[in-house]
Backbone bond lengths (Angstrom), bond angles and torsions (degrees), N, CA, C in turn:
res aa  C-N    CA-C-N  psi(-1)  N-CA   C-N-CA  omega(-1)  CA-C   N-CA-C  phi
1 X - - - 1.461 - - 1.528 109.51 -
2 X 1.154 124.21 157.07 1.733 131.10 -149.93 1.791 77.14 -119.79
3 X 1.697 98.06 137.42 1.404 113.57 178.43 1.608 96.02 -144.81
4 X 1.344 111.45 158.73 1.451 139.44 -162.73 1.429 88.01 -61.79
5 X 1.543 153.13 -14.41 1.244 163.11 178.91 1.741 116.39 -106.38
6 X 1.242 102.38 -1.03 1.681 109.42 177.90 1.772 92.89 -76.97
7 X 1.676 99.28 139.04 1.378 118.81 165.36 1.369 87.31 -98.44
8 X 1.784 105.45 140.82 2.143 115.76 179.44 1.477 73.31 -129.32
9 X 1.790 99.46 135.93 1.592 127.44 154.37 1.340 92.59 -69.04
10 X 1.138 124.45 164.50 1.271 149.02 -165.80 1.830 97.99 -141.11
11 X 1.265 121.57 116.98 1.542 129.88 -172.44 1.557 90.86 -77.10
12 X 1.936 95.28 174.08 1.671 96.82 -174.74 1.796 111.40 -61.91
13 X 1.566 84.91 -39.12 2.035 92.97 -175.00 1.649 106.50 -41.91
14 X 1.384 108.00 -56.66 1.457 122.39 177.75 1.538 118.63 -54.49
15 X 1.019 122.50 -24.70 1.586 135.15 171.47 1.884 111.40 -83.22
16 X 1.138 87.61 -39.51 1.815 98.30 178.44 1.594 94.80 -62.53
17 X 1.158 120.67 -68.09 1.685 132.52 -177.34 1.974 91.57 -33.59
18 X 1.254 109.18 -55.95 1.703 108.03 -162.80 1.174 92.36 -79.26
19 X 0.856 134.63 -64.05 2.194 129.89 171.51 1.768 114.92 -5.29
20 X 1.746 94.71 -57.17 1.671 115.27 -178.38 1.220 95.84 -83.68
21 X 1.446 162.54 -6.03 1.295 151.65 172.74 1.361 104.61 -92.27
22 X 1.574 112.36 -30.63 1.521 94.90 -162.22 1.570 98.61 -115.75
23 X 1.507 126.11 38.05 1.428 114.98 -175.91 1.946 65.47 -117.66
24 X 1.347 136.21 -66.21 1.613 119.42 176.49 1.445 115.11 -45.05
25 X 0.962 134.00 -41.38 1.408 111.29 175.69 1.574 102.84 -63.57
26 X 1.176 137.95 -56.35 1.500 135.39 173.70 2.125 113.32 -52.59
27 X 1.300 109.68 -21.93 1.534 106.19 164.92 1.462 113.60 -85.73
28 X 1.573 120.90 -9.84 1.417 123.47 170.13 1.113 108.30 -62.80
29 X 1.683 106.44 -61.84 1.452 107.67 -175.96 1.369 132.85 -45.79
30 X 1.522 94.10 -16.29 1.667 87.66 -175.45 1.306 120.08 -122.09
31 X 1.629 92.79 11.06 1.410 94.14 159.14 1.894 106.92 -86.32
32 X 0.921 111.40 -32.51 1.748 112.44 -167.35 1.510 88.90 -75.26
33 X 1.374 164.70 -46.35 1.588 168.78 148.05 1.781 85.23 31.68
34 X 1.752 94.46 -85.42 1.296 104.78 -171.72 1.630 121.87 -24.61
35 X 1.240 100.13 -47.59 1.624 114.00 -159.13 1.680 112.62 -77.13
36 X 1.483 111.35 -15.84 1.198 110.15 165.32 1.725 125.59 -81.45
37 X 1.393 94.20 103.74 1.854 92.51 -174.29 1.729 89.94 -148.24
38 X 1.367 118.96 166.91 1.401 117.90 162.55 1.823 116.30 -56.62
39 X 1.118 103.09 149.81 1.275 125.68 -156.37 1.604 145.25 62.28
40 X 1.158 105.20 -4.01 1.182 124.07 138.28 1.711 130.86 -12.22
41 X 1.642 130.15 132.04 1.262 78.95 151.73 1.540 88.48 -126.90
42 X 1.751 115.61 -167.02 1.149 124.39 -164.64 2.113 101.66 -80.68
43 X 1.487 123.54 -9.92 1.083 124.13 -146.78 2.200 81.65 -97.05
44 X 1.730 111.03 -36.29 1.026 98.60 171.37 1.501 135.53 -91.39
45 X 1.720 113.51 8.25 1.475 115.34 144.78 1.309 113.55 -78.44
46 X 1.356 118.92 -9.43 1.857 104.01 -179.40 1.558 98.89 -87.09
47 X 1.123 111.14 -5.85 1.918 101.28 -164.86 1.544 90.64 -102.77
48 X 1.147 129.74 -35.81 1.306 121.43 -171.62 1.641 108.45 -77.71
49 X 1.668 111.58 -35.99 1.660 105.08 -179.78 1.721 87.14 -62.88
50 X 1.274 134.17 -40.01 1.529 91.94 -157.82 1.253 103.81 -109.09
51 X 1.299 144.86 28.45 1.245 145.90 162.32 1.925 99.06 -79.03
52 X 1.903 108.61 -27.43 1.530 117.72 -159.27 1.322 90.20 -89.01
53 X 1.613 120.38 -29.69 1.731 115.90 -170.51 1.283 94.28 -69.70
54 X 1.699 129.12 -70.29 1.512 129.27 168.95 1.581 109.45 3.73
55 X 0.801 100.79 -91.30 2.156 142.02 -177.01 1.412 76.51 -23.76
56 X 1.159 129.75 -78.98 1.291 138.31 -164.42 1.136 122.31 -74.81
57 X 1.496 134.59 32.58 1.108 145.40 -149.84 1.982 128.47 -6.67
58 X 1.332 119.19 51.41 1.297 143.42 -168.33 1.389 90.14 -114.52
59 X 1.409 107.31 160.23 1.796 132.83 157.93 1.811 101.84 -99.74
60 X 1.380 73.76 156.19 1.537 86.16 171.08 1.417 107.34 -105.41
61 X 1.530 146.87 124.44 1.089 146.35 -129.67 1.918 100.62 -108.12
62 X 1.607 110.67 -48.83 1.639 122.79 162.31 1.786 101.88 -32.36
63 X 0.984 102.27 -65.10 1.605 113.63 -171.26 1.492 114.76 -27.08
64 X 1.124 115.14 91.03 1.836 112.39 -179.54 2.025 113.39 86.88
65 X 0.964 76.59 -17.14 1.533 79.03 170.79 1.836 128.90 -66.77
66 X 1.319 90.94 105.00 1.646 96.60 178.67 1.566 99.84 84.28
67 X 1.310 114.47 7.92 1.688 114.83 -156.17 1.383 128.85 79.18
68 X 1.716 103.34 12.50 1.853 109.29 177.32 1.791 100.74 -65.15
69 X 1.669 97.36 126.67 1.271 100.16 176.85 1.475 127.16 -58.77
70 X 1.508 118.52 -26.61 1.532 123.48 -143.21 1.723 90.78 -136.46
71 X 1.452 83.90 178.20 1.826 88.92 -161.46 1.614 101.80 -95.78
72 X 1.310 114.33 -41.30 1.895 117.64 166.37 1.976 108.14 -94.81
73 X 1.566 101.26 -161.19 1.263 116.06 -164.94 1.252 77.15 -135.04
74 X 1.398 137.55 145.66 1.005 155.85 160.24 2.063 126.09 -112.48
75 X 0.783 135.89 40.94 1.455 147.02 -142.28 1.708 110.45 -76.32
76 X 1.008 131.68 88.80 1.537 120.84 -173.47 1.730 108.15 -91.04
77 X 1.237 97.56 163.17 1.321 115.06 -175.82 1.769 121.46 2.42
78 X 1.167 130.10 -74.78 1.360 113.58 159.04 1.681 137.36 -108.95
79 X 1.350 85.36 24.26 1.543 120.19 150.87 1.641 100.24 -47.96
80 X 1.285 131.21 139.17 1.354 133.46 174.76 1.520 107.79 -120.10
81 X 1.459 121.13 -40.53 1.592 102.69 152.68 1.794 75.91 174.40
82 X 1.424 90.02 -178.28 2.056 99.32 -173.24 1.623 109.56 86.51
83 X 1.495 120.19 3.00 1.350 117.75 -164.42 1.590 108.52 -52.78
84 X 0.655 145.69 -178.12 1.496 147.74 145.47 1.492 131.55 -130.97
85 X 1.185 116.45 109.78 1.383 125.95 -172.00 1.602 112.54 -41.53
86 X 1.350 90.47 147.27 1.815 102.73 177.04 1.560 117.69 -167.90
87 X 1.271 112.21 147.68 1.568 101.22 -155.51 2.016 98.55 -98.31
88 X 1.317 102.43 21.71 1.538 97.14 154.91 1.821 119.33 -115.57
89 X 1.281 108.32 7.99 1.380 123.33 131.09 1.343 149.24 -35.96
90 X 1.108 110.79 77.03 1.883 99.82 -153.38 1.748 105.18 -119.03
91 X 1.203 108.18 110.52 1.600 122.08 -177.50 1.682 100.12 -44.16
92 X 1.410 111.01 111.19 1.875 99.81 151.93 1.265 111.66 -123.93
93 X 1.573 113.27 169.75 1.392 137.47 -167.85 1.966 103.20 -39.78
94 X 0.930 89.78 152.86 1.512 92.44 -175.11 2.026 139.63 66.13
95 X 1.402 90.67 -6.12 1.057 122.32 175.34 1.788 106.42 -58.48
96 X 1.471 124.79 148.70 1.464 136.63 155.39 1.405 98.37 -105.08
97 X 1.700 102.06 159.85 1.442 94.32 173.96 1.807 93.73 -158.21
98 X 1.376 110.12 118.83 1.429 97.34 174.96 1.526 110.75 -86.48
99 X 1.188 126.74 144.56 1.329 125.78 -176.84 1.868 98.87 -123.15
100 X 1.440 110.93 106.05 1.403 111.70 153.73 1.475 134.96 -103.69
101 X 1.580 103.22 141.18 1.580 112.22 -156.93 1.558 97.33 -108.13
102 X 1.636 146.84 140.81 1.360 118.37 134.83 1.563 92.58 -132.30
103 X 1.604 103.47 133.74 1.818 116.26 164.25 1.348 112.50 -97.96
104 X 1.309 85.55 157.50 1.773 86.85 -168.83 2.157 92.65 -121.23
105 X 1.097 105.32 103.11 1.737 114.58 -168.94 1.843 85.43 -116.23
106 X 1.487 82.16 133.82 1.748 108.76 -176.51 1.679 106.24 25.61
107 X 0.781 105.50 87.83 1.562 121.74 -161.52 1.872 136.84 33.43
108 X 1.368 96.36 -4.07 1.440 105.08 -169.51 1.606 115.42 -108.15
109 X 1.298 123.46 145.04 1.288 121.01 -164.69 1.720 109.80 -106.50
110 X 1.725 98.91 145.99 1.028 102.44 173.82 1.554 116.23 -140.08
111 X 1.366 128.75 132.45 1.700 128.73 -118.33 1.615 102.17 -161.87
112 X 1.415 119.83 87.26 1.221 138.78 -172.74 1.731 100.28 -116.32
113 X 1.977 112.19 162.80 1.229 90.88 163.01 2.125 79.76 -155.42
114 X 1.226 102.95 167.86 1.807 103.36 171.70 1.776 91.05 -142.22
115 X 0.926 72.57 157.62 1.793 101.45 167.92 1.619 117.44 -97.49
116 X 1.223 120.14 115.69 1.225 120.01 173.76 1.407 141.93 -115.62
117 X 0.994 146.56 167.36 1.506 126.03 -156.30 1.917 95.10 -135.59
118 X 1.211 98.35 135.65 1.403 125.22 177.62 1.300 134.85 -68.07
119 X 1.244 142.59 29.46 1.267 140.56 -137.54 1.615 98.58 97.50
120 X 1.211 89.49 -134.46 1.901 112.32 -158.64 1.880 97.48 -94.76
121 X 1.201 113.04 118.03 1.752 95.64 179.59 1.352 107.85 -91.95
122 X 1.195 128.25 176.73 1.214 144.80 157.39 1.456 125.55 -48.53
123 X 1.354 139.66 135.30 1.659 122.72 170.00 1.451 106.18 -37.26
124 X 1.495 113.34 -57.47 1.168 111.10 -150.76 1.959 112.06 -62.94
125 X 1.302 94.44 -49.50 1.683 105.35 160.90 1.032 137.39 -35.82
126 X 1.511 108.21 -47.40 1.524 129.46 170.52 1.509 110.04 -67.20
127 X 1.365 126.97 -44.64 1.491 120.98 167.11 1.794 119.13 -45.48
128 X 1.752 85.33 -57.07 1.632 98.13 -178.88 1.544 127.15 -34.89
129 X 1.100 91.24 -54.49 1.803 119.56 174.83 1.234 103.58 -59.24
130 X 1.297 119.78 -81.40 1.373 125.36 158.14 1.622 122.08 1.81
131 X 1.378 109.65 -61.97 1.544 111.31 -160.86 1.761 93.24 -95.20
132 X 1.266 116.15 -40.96 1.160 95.81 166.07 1.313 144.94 -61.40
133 X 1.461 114.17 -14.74 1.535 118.68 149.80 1.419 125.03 -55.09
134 X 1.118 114.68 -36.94 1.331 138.09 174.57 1.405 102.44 -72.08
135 X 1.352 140.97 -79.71 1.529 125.45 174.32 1.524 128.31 -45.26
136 X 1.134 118.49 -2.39 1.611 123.27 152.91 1.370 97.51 -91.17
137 X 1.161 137.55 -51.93 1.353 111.72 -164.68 1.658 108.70 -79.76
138 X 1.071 125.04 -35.61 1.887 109.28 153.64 1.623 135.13 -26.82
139 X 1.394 83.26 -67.84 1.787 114.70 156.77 1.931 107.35 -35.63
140 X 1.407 107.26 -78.98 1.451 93.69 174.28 1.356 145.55 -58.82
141 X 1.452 90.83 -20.88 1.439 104.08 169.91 1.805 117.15 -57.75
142 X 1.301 99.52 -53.52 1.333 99.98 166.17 1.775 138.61 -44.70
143 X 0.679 93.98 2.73 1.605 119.21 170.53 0.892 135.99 -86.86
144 X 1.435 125.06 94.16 1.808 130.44 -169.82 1.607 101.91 -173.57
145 X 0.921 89.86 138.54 1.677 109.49 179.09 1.728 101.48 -29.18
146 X 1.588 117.93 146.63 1.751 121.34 -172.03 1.200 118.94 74.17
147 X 1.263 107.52 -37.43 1.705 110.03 174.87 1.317 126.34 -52.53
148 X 1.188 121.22 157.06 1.332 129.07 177.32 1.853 127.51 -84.29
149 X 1.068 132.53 151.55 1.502 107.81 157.08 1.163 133.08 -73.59
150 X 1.418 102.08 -40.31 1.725 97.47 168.09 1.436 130.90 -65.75
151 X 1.482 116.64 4.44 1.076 125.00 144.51 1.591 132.52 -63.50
152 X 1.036 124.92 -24.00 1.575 145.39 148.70 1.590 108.46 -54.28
153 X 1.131 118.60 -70.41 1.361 139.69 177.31 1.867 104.92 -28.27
154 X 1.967 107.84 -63.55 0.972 122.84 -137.43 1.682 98.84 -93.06
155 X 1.857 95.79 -19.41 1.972 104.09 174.51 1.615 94.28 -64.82
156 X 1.348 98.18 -77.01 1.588 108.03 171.05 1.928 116.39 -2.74
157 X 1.161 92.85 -76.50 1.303 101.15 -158.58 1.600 95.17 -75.83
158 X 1.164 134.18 -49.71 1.442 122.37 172.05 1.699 118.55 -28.49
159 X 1.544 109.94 -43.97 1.452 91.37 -142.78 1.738 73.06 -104.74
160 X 1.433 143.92 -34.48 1.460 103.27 -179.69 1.285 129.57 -77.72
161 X 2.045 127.05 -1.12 0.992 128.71 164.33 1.514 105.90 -61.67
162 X 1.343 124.89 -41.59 1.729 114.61 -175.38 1.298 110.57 -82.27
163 X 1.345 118.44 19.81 1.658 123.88 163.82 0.972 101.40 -81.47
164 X 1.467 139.92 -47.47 1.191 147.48 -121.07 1.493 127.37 83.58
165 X 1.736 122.21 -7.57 1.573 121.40 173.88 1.518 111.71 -78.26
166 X 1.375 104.15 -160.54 1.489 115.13 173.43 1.678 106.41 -144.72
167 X 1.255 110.48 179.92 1.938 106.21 -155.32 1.711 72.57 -139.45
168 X 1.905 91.01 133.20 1.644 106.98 179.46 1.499 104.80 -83.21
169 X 1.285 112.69 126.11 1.876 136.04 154.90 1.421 109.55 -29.33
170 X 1.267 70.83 -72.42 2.104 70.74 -165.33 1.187 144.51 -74.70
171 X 1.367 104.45 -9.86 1.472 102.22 170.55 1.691 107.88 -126.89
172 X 1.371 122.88 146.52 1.440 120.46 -151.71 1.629 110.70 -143.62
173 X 0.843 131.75 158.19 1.896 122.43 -177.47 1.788 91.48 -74.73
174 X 1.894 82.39 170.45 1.447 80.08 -155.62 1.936 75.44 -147.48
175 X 2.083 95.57 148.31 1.241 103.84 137.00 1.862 140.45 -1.05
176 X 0.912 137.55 138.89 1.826 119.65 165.87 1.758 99.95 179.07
177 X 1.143 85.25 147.95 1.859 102.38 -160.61 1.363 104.63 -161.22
178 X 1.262 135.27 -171.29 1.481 126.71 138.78 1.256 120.51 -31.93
179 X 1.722 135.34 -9.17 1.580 122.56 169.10 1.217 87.74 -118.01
180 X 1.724 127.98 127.15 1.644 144.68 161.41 1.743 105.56 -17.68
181 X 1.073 105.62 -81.41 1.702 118.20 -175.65 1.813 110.14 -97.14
182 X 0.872 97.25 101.39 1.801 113.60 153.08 1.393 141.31 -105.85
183 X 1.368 153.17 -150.99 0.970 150.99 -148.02 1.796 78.73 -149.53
184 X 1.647 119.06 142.11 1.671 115.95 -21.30 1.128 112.71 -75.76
185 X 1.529 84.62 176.13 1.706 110.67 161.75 1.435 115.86 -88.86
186 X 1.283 101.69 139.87 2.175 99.34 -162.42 1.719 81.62 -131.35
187 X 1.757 97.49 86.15 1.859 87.65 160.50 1.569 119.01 -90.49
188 X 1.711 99.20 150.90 1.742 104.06 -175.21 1.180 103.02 -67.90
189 X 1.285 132.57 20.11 2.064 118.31 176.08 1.908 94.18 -134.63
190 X 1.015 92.58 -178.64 1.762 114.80 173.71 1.632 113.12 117.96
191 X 1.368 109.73 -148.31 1.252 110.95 -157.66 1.455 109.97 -154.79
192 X 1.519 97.28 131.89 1.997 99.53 -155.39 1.606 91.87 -65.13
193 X 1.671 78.51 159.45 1.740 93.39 175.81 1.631 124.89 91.99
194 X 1.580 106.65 -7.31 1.264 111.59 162.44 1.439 125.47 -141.59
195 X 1.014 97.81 -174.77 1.565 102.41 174.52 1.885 96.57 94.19
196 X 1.710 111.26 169.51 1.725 92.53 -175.75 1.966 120.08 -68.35
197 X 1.295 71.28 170.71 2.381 86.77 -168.86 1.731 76.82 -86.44
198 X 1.641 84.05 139.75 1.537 122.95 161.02 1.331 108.32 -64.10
199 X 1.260 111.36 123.19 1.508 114.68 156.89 1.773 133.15 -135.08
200 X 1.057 128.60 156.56 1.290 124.43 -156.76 1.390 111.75 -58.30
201 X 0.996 127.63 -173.16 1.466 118.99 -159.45 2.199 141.93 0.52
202 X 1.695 81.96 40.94 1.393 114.01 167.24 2.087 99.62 -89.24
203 X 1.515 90.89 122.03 1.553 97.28 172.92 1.594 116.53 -126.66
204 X 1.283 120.18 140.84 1.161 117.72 -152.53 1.825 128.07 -173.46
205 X 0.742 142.24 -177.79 1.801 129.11 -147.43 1.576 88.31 -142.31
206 X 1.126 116.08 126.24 1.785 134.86 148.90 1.367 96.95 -104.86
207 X 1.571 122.15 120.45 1.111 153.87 151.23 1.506 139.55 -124.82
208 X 1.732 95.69 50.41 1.479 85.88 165.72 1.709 152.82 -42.26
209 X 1.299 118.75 129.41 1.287 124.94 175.81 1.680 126.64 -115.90
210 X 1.277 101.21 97.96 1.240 107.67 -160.01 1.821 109.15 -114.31
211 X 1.631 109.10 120.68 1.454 114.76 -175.63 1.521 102.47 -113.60
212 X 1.545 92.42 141.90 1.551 107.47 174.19 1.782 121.14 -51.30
213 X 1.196 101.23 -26.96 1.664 109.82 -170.95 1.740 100.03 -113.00
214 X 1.458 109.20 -136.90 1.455 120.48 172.37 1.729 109.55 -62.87
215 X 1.544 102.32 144.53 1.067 104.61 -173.97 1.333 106.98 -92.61
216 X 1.376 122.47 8.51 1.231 121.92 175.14 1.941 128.58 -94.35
217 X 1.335 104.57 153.20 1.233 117.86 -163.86 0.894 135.34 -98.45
218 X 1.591 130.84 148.07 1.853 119.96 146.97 1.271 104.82 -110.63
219 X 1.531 108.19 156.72 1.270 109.46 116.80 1.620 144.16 -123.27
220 X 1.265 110.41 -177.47 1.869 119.25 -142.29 1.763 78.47 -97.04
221 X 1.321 90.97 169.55 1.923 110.71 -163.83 1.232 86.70 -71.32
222 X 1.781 140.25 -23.51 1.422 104.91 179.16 1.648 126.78 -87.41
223 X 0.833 91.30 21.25 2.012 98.27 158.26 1.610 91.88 93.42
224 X 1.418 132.23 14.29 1.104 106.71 -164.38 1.104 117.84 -150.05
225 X 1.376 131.65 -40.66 1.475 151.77 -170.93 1.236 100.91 -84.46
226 X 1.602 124.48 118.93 1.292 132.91 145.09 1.478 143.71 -109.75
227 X 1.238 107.03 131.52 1.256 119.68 -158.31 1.829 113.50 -99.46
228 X 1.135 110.24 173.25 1.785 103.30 165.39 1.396 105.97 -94.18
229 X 1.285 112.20 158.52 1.093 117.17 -151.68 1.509 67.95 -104.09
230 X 1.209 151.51 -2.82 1.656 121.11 169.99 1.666 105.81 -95.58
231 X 1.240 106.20 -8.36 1.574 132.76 -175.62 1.856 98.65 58.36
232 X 1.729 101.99 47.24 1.514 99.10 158.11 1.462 93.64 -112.70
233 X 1.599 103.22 -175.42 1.154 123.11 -149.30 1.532 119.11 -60.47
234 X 1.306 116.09 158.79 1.599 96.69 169.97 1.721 91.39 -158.74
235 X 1.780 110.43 142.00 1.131 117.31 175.35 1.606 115.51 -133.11
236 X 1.256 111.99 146.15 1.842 126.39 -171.04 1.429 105.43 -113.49
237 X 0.985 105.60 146.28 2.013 118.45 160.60 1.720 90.97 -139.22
238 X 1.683 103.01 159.09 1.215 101.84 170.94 1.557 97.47 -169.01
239 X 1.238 118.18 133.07 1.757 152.56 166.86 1.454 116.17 -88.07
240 X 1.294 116.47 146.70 1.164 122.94 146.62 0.994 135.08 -129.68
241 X 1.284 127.62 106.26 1.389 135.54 -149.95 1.529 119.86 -120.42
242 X 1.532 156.67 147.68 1.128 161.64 112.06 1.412 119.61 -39.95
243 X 1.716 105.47 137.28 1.323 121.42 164.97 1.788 104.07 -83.69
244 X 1.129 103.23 129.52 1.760 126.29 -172.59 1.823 104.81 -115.79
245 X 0.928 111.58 153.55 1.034 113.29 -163.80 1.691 104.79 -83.54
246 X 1.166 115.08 15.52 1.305 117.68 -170.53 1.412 91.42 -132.65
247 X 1.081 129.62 -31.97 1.503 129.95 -174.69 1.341 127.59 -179.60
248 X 1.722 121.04 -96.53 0.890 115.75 144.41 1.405 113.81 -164.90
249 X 1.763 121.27 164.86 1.375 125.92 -145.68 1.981 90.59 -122.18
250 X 1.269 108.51 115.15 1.293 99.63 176.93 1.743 114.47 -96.15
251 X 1.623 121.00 109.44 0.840 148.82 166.77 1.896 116.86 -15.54
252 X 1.274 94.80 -60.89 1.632 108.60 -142.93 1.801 99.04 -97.81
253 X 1.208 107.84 28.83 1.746 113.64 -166.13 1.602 94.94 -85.10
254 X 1.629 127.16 168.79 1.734 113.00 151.54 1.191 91.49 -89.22
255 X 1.638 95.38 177.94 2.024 112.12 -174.74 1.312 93.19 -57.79
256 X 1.398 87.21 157.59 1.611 122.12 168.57 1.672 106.89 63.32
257 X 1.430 129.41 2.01 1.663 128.98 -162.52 1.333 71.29 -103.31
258 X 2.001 100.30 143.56 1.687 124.86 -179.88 1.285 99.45 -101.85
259 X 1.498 149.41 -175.73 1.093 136.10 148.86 1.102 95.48 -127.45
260 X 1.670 113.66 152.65 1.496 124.65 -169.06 1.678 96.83 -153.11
C-alpha cells in the first residue's frame, strides 16, 4: 500500500515528461538573466516569467500553492529562498538574487533555481555563489545507482564547511513528479553511507543553500520568506535530476548543455 513516505520510480515515458518540464523551466531562467540589473524590481521578473510560462503554454507551479502568492521565488541577498516578489522591491548594484522557477508541462514539474549577481558583487558574494555552484555539483555527482543520500548531503556539506560557509537545516531537496514535493528528502548535510540507497528511476531536486554566517533561520510573519538569522548572505542553485541506471541524468540543463 502507497503511504505519504513511499519513494515512486518514475518509468522512462515519465522521465521524458520531466526532461520537457525541466529543459523550460531552465529556458525561463534564461530568459529572466537579462532582466536582472539595478533597478529592476523583483514584482517585474515575476510578471514577465509568467506572462513567458503563458506564451509557452506551461503553469507556473509557486502560483497558489500552499497559498504562495506569486508565480517564482525571488530571494535577495539574505533572503534564503521563499522570497516573494513585490514591486517595492528594487534590485541595486551589488545585490545577489536567487531566482526560483518550477513549470508544470503536461502535468509534470520541472523546478530549477540560480543565483545571480546584480551589477558588480562583492568578493565575499562572489565566493559564496561561487562555492555554491560547486556544492550542487558535488552533490550531483554523488548520484548513481547503490549510493546513498547522505552521500549527497555529506559531499555538500564537506566542501562548503572548508570554505568557510555553513549548509541550511531546514529546508532540503525534495521528491518531484506530477506532485511538486514528494518523498525523499535530499538534505545538503549528513554523512556518507546512510540514509535510503539510490535507485534508478528515483527523481529528485539538489538545492543547496549556503550562508556566509550561521546556517540558521527565520521565517517572516508571512509564512514564507526566510532569512539568516545573522541576516548575512545566503545563496541557492537547484537541479532536477534522475537516477539512470548508469548514473545520473540532470534534468534542469537548456538543450544541448552537458553537465560535468
Amino acid at each position: 500500500m502507497n503511504n505519504s513516505k513511499t519513494i515512486v520510480l518514475l518509468s522512462s515515458r515519465e522521465i521524458e515528461k520531466m526532461r520537457k518540464a525541466g529543459r523550460l523551466a531552465a529556458q525561463l531562467l534564461h530568459h529572466l538573466e537579462p532582466m536582472v540589473k539595478p533597478g529592476v524590481s523583483t514584482l517585474e521578473l515575476n510578471d514577465e516569467a509568467e506572462r513567458w510560462t503563458q506564451a509557452h503554454g506551461a503553469k507556473s507551479a509557486p502560483l497558489g500553492y500552499k497559498g504562495f502568492p506569486k508565480s517564482i521565488c525571488t530571494s535577495i541577498n539574505e533572503v534564503v529562498c521563499h522570497g516573494i516578489p513585490n514591486a517595492m522591491q528594487i534590485l541595486r548594484d551589488g545585490d545577489i538574487i536567487n531566482i526560483d522557477v518550477t513549470l508544470i508541462v503536461d502535468g509534470y514539474h520541472g523546478d530549477t533555481s540560480e543565483t545571480f549577481f546584480v551589477g558588480t558583487p562583492s568578493p565575499t558574494a562572489q565566493k559564496l555563489v561561487d562555492v555554491t555552484k560547486e556544492c550542487r555539483r558535488r552533490g550531483i555527482k554523488e548520484v548513481k545507482p547503490g549510493g546513498y543520500i547522505g552521500d549527497i548531503g555529506a559531499a555538500i556539506q564537506e566542501y562548503a564547511e572548508s570554505q568557510g560557509f555553513s549548509v541550511v537545516r531546514d529546508f532540503v531537496g525534495h521528491g518531484i513528479s506530477h506532485t511538486f514535493h514528494t518523498p525523499p528528502e535530499i538534505p545538503h548535510y549528513g554523512i556518507r553511507g546512510k540514509g535510503k540507497r539510490l535507485r534508478p528511476g528515483m527523481v529528485f531536486t539538489i538545492e543547496p543553500m549556503i550562508n556566509e554566517g550561521t546556517w540558521e533561520v527565520e521565517v517572516l510573519s508571512d509564512g514564507w520568506t526566510a532569512l539568516t538569522r545573522d541576516r548575512k548572505l545566503s545563496a541557492q542553485c537547484e537541479h532536477t535530476l534522475a537516477v539512470t541506471e548508469e548514473g545520473v541524468e540532470v534534468l534542469t540543463l537548456p538543450e544541448g548543455e552537458i553537465f560535468s
